[in-house]
C-alpha positions in Angstrom: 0.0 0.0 0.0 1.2 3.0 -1.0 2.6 5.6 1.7 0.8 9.2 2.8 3.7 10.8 1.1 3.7 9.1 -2.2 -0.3 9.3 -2.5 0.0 12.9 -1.6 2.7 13.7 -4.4 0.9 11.2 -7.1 -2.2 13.5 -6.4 -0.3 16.9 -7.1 1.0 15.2 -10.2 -2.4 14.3 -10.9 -3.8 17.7 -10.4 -1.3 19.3 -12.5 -1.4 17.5 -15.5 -5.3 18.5 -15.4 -4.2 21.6 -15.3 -1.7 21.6 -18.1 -4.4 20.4 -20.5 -7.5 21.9 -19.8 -6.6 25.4 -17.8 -7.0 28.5 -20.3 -3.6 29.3 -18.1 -1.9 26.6 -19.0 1.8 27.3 -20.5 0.6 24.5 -22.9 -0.3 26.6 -26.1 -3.7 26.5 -27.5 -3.5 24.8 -30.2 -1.2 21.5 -28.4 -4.0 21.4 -25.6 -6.4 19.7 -27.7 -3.4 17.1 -27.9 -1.5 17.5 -24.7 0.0 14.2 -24.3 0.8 14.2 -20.5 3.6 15.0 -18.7 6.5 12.1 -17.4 7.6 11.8 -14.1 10.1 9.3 -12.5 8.9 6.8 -10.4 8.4 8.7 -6.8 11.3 8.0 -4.4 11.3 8.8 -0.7 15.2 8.9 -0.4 15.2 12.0 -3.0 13.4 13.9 -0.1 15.5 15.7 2.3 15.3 17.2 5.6 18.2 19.3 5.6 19.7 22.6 7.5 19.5 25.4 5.1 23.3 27.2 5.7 21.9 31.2 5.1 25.1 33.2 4.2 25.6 36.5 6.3 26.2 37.9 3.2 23.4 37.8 0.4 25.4 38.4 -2.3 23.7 39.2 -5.7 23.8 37.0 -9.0 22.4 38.9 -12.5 21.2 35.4 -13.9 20.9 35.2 -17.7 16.8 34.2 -19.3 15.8 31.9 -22.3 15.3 35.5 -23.9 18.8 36.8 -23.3 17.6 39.2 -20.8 18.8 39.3 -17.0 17.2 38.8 -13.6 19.1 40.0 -10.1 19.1 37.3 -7.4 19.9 37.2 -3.8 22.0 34.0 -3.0 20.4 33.5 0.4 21.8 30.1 1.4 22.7 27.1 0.6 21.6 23.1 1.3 24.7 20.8 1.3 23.6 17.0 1.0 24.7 13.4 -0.8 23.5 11.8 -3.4 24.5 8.0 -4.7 27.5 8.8 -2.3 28.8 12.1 -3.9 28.5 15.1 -1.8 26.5 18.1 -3.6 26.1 21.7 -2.3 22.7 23.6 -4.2 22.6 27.3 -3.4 18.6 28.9 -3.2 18.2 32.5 -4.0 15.5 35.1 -3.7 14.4 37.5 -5.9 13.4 39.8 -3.2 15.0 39.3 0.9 10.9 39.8 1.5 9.7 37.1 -0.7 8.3 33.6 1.6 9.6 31.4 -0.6 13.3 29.9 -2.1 14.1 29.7 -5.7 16.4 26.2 -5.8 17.1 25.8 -9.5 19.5 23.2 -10.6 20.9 21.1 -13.6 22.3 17.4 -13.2 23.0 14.7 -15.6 19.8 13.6 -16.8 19.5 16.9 -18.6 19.8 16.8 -22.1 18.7 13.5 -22.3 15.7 12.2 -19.7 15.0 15.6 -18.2 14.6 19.5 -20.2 18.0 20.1 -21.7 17.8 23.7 -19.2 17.6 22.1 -16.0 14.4 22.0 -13.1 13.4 23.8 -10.7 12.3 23.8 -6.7 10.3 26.1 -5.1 10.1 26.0 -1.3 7.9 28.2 0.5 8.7 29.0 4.6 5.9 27.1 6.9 5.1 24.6 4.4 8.4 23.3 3.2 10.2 24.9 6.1 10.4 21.9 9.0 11.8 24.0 11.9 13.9 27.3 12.0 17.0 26.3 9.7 15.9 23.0 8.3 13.9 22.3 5.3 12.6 19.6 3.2 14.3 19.5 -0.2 12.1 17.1 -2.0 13.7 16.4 -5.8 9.8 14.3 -6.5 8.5 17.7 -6.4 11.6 19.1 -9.2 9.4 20.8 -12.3 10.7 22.1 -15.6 10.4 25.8 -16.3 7.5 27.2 -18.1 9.4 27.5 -21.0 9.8 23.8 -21.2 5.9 24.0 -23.0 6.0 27.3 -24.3 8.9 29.8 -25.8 6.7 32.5 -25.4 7.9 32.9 -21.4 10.8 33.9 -20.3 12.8 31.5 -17.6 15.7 31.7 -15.8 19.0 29.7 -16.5 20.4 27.8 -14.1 23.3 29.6 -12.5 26.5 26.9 -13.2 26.8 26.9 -9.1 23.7 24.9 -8.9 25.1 22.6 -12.4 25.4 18.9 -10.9 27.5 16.2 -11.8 24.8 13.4 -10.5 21.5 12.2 -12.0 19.0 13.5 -10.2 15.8 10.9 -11.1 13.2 12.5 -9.5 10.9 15.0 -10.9 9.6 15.7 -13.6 11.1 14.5 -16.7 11.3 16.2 -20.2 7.7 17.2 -21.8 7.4 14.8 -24.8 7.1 18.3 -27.2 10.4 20.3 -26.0 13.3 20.3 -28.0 15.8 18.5 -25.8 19.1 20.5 -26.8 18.9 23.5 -24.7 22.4 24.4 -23.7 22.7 27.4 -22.1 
């Protein structure tokens, strides 16, 4: 029988992909919605999910990130989580776009990009009280890892993934590559 956890994240998939092809908000474009074949996930795994000590820097240095439309976005690097995977010590830094916003911005790349996953990388999004276990420690949960809006649709505007966040593990959790994006992105 299948966990809490793993019901509760099977249902979010669930939800979204209803979403994806039937919301007049959907980054899917009009005319593919008709057709919208789904999205892919990886199998859920508990051991992607993390509880982990977010290490805040004293010194929220700024990063001018580059977009899929060769404009630039500022960024706070507020912390980072510092973690293994497969036995190989990784370090992903989460940034803010504003030192007032509730949430972090934990964009990353590993080596299922390109090939399983959107050639650009994922994302994470954790928001304080719900991702946020106690003071300093946070669940970092790669099932919950999404591509970018762009993934679907050129028309928005994303931001790269800064090469401190570039990983040289697989990450297979998440969402995988939508079956319609162009899987060369290289920036």
């Amino acid at each position: 029988m299948a966990s809490d956890y793993v019901e509760r994240v099977r249902q979010e998939r669930e939800q979204k992909e209803q979403y994806f092809g039937t919301n007049p908000r959907s980054p899917i474009p009009d005319e593919e919605r008709e057709d919208f074949p789904g999205l892919e996930y990886f199998p859920i795994d508990e051991d992607m999910r993390y509880e982990l000590p977010l290490h805040e820097h004293d010194d929220k240095e700024e990063l001018i990130v580059e977009t899929t439309t060769g404009s630039q976005r500022e960024y706070l690097r507020w912390g980072e989580f510092r973690f293994e995977v497969d036995g190989e010590s990784v370090t992903l830094q989460a940034f803010k776009a504003d030192p007032h916003e509730d949430y972090l911005w934990v964009p990353f790349r590993d080596d299922t990009n390109g090939e399983e996953t959107y050639g650009a990388g994922r994302y994470l999004d954790l928001h304080y009280g719900e991702d946020q276990v106690s003071g300093d420690t946070w669940v970092l949960d790669f099932n919950m890892a999404y591509n970018p809006t762009c993934a679907y649709n050129e028309a928005y505007e994303c931001p790269l993934i800064p090469t401190e966040n570039w990983l040289d593990v697989r990450i297979e959790a998440g969402e995988k590559a939508y079956p319609g994006e162009t899987m060369g992105y290289e920036h």
